[in-house]
HTML snippet that shows the backbone in 3Dmol.js (N, CA, C, O; Angstrom):
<script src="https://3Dmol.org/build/3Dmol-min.js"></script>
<div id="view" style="width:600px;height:400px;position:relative"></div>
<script>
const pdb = `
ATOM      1  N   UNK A   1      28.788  67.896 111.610  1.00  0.00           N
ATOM      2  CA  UNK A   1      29.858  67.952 110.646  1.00  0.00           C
ATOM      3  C   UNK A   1      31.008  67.117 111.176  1.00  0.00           C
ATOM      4  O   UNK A   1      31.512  67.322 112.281  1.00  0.00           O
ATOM      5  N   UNK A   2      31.390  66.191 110.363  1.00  0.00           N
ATOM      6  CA  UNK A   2      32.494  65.601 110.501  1.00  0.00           C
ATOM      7  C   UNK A   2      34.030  66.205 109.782  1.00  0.00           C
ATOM      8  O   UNK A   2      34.291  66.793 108.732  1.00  0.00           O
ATOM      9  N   UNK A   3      34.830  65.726 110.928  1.00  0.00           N
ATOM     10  CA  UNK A   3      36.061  66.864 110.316  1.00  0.00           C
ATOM     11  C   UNK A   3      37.228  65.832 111.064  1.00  0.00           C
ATOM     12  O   UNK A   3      37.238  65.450 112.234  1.00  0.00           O
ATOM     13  N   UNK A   4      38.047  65.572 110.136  1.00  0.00           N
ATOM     14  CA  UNK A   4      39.341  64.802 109.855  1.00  0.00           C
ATOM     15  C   UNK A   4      40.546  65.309 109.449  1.00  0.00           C
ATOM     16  O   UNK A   4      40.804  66.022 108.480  1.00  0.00           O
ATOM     17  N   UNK A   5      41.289  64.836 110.344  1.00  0.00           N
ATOM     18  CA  UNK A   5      43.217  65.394 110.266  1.00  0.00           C
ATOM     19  C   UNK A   5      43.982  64.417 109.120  1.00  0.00           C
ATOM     20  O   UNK A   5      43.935  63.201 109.301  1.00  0.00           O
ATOM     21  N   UNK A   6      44.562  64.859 108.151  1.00  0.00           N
ATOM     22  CA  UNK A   6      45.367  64.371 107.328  1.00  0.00           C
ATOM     23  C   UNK A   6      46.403  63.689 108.441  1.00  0.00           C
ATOM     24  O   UNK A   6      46.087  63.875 109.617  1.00  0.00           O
ATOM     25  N   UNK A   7      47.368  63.073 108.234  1.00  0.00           N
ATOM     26  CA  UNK A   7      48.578  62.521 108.949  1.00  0.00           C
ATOM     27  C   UNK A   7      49.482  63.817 109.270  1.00  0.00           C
ATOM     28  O   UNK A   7      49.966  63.957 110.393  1.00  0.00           O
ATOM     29  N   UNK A   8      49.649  64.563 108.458  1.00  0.00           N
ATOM     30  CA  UNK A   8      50.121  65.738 108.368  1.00  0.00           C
ATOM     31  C   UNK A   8      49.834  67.083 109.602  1.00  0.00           C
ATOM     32  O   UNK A   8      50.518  67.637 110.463  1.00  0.00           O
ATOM     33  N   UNK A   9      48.472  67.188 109.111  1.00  0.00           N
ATOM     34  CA  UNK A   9      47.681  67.681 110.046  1.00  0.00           C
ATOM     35  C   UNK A   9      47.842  67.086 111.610  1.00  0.00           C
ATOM     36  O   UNK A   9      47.845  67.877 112.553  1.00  0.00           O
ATOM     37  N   UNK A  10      47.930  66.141 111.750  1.00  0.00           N
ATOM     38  CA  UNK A  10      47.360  65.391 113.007  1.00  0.00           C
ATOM     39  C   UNK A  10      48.817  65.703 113.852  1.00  0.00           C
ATOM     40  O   UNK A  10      48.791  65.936 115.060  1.00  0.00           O
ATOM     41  N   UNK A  11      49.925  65.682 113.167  1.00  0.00           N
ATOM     42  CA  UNK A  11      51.653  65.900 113.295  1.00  0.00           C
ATOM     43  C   UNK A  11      51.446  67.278 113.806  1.00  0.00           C
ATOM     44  O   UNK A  11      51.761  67.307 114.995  1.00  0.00           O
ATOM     45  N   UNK A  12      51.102  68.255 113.440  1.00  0.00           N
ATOM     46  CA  UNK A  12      50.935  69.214 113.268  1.00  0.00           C
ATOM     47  C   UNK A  12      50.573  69.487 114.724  1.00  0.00           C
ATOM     48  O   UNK A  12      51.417  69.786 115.570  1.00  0.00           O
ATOM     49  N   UNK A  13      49.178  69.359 114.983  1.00  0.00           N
ATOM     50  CA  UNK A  13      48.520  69.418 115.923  1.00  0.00           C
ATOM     51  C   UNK A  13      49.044  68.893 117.080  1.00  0.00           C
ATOM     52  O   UNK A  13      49.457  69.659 117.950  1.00  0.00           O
ATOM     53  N   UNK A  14      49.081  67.895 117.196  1.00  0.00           N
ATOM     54  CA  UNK A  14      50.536  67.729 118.164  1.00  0.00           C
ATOM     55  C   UNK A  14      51.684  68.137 118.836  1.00  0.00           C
ATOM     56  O   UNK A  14      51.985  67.903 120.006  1.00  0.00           O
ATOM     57  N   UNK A  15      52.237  68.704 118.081  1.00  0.00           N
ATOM     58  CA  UNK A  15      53.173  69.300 118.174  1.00  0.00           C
ATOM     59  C   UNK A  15      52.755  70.450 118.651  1.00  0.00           C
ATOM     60  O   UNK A  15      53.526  70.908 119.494  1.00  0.00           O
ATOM     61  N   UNK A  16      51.530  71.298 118.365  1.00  0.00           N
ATOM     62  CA  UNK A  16      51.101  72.538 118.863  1.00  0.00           C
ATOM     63  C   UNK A  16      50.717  72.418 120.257  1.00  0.00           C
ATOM     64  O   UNK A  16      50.971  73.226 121.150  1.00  0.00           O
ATOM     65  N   UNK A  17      49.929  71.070 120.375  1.00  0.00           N
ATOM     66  CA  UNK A  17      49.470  71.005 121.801  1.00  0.00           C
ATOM     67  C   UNK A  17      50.912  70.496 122.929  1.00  0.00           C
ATOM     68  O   UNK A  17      50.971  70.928 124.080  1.00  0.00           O
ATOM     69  N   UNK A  18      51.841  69.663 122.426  1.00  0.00           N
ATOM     70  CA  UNK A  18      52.815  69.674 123.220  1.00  0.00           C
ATOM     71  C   UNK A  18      53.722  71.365 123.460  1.00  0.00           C
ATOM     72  O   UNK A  18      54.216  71.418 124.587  1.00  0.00           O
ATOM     73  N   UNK A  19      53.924  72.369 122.792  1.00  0.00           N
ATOM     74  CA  UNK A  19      54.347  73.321 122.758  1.00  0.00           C
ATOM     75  C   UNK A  19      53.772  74.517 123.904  1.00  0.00           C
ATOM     76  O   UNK A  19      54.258  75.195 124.809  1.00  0.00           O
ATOM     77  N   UNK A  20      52.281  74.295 123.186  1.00  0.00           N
ATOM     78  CA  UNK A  20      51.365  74.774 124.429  1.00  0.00           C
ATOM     79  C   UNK A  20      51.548  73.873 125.767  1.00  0.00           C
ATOM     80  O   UNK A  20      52.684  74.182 126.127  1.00  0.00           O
ATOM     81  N   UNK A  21      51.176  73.169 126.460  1.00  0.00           N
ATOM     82  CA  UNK A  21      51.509  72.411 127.595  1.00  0.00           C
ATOM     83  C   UNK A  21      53.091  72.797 128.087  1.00  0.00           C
ATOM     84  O   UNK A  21      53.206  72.920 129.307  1.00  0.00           O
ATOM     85  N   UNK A  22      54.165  72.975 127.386  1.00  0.00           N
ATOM     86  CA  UNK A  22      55.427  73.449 127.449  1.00  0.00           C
ATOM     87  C   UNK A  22      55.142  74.950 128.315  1.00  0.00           C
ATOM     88  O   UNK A  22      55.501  75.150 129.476  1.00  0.00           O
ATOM     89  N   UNK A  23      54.396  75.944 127.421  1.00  0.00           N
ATOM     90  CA  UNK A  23      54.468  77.045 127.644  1.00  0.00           C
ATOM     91  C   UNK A  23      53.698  77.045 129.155  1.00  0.00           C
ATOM     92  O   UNK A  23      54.268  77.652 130.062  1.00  0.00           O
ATOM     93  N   UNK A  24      52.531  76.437 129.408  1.00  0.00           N
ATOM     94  CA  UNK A  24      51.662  76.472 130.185  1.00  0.00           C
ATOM     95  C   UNK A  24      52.609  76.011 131.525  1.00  0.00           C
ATOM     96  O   UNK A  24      52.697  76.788 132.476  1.00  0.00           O
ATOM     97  N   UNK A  25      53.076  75.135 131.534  1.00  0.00           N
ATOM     98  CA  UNK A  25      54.459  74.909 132.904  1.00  0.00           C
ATOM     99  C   UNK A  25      55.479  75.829 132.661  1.00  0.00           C
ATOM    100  O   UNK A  25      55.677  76.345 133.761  1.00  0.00           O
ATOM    101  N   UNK A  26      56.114  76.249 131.983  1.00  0.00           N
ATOM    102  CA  UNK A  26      56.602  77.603 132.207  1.00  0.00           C
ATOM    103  C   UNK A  26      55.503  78.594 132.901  1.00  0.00           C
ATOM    104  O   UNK A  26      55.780  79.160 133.959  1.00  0.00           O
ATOM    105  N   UNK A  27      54.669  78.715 132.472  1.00  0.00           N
ATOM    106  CA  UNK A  27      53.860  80.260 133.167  1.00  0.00           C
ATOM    107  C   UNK A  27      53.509  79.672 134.448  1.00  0.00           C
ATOM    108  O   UNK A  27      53.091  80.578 135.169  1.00  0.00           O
ATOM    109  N   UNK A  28      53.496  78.604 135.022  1.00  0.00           N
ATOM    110  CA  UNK A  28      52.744  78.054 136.293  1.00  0.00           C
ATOM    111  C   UNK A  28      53.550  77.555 136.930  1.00  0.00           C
ATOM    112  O   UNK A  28      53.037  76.984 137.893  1.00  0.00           O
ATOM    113  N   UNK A  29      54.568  77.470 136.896  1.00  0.00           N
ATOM    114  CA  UNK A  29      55.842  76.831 137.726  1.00  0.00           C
ATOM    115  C   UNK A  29      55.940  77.254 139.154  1.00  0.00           C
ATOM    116  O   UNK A  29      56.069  76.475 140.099  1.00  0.00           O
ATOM    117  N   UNK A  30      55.876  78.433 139.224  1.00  0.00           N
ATOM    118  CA  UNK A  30      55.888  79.120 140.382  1.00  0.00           C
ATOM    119  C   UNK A  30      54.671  78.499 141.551  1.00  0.00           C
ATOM    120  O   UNK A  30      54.911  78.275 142.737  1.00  0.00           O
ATOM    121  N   UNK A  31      53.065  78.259 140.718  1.00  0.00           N
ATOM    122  CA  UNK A  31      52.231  78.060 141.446  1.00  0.00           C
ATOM    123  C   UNK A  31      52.424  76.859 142.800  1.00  0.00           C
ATOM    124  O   UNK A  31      53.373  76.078 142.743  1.00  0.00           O
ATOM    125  N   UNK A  32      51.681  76.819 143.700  1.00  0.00           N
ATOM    126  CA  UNK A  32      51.600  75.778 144.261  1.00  0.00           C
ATOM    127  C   UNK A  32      50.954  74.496 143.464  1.00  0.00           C
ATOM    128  O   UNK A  32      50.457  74.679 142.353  1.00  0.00           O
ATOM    129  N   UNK A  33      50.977  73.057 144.126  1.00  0.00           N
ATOM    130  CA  UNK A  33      49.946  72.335 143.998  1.00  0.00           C
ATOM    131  C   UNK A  33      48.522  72.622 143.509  1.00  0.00           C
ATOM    132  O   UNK A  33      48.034  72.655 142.379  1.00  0.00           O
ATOM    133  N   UNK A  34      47.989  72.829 144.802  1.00  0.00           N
ATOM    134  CA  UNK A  34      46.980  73.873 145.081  1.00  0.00           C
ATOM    135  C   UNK A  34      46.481  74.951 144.043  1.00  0.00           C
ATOM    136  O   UNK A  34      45.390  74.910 143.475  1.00  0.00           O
ATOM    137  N   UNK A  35      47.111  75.586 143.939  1.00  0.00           N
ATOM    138  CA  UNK A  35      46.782  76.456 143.079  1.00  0.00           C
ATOM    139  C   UNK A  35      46.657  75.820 141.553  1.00  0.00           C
ATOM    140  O   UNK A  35      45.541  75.983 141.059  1.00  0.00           O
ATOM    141  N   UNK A  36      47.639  75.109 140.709  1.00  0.00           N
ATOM    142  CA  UNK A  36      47.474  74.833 139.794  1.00  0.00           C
ATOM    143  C   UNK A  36      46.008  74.051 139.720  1.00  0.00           C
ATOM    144  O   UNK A  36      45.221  74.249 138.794  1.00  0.00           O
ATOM    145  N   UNK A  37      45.757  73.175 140.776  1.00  0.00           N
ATOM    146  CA  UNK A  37      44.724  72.114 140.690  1.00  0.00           C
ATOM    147  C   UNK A  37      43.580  73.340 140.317  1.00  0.00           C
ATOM    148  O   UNK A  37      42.800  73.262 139.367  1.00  0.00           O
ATOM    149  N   UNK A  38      43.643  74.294 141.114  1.00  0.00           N
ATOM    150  CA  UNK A  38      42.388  75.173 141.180  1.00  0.00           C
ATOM    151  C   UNK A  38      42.188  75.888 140.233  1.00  0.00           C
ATOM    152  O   UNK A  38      41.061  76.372 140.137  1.00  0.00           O
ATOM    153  N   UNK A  39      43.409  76.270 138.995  1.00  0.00           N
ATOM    154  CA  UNK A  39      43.307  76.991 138.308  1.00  0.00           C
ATOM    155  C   UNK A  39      43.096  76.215 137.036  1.00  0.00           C
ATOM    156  O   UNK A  39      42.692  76.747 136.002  1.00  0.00           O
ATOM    157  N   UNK A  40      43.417  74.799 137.163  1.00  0.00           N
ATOM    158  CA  UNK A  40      42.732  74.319 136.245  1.00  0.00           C
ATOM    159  C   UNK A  40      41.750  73.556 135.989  1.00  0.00           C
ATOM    160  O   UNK A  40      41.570  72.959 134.928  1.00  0.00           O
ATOM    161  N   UNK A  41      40.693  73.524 137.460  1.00  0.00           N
ATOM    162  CA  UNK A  41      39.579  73.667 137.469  1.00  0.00           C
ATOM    163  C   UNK A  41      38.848  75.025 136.843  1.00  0.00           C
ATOM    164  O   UNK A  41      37.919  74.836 136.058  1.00  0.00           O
ATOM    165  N   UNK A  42      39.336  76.733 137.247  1.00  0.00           N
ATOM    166  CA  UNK A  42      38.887  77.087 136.874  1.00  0.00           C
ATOM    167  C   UNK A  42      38.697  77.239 134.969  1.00  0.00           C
ATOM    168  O   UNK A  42      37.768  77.606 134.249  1.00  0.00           O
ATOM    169  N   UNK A  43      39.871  76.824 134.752  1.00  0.00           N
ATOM    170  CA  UNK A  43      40.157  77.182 133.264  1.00  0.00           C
ATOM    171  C   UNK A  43      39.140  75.962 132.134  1.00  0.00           C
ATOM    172  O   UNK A  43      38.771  76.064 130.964  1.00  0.00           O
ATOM    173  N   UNK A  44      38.914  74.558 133.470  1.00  0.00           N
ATOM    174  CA  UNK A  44      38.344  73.672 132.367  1.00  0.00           C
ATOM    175  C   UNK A  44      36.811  74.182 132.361  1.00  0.00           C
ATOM    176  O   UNK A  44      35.968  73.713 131.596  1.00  0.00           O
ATOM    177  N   UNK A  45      36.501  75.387 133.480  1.00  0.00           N
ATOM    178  CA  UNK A  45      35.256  75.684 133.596  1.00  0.00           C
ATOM    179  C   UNK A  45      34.511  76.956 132.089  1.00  0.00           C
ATOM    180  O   UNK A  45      33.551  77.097 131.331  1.00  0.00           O
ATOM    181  N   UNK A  46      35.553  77.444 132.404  1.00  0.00           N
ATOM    182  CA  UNK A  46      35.463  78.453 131.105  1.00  0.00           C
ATOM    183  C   UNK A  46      35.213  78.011 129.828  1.00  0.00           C
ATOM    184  O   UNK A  46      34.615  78.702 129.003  1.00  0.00           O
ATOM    185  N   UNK A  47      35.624  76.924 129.613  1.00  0.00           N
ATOM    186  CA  UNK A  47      35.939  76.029 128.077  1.00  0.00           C
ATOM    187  C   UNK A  47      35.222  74.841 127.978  1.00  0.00           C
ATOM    188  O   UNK A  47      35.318  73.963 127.121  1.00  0.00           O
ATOM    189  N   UNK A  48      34.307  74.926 129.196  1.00  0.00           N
ATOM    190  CA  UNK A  48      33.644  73.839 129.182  1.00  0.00           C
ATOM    191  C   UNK A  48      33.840  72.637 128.731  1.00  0.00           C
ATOM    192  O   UNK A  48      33.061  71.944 128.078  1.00  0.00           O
ATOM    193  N   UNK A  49      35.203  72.327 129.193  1.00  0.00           N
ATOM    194  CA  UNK A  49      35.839  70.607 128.943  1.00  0.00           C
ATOM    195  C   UNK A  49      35.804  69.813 129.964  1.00  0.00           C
ATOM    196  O   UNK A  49      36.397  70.085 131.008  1.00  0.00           O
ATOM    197  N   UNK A  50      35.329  69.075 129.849  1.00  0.00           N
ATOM    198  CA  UNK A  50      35.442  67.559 130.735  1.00  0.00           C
ATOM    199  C   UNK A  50      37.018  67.443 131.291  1.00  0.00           C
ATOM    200  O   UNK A  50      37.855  67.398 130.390  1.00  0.00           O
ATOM    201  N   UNK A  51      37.525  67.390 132.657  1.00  0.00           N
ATOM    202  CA  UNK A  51      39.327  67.372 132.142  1.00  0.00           C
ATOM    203  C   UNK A  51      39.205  65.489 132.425  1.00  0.00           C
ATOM    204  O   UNK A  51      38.425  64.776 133.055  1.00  0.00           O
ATOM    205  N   UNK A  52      40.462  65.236 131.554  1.00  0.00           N
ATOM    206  CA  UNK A  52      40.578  63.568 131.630  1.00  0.00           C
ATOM    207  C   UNK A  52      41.167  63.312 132.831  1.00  0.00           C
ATOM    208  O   UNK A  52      42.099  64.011 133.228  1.00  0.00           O
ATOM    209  N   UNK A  53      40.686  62.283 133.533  1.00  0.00           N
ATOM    210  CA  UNK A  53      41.617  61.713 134.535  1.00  0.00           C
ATOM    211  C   UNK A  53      42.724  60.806 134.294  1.00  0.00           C
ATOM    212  O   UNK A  53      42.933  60.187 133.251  1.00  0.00           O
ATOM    213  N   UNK A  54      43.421  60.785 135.371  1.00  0.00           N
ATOM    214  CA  UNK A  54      44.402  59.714 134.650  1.00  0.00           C
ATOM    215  C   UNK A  54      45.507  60.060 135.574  1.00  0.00           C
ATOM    216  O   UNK A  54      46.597  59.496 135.472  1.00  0.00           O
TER     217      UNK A  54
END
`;
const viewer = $3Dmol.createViewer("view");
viewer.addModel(pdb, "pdb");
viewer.setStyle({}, {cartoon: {color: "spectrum"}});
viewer.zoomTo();
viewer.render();
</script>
């Protein structure tokens, strides 16, 4: 199944994922290095995502 974001949509979405990422350094601020690296190894493990490099 193919599935497509209006312009609207796509704005949308965006904005949700920058909000989330916002929230996500708020809750992890505290962590070390270390720890974040590890925790978001564990988290890309759960969700089974590829994480991007870069």
């Amino acid at each position: 199944m193919l599935v497509r974001l209006t312009p609207e949509g796509r704005r949308f979405a965006e904005g949700c994922a920058a909000e989330i990422g916002r929230r996500v350094i708020g809750l992890t601020d505290h962590l070390s290095a270390a720890q974040r690296a590890q925790l978001t190894q564990l988290a890309t493990a759960l969700v089974g995502v590829r994480p991007v490099s870069g």
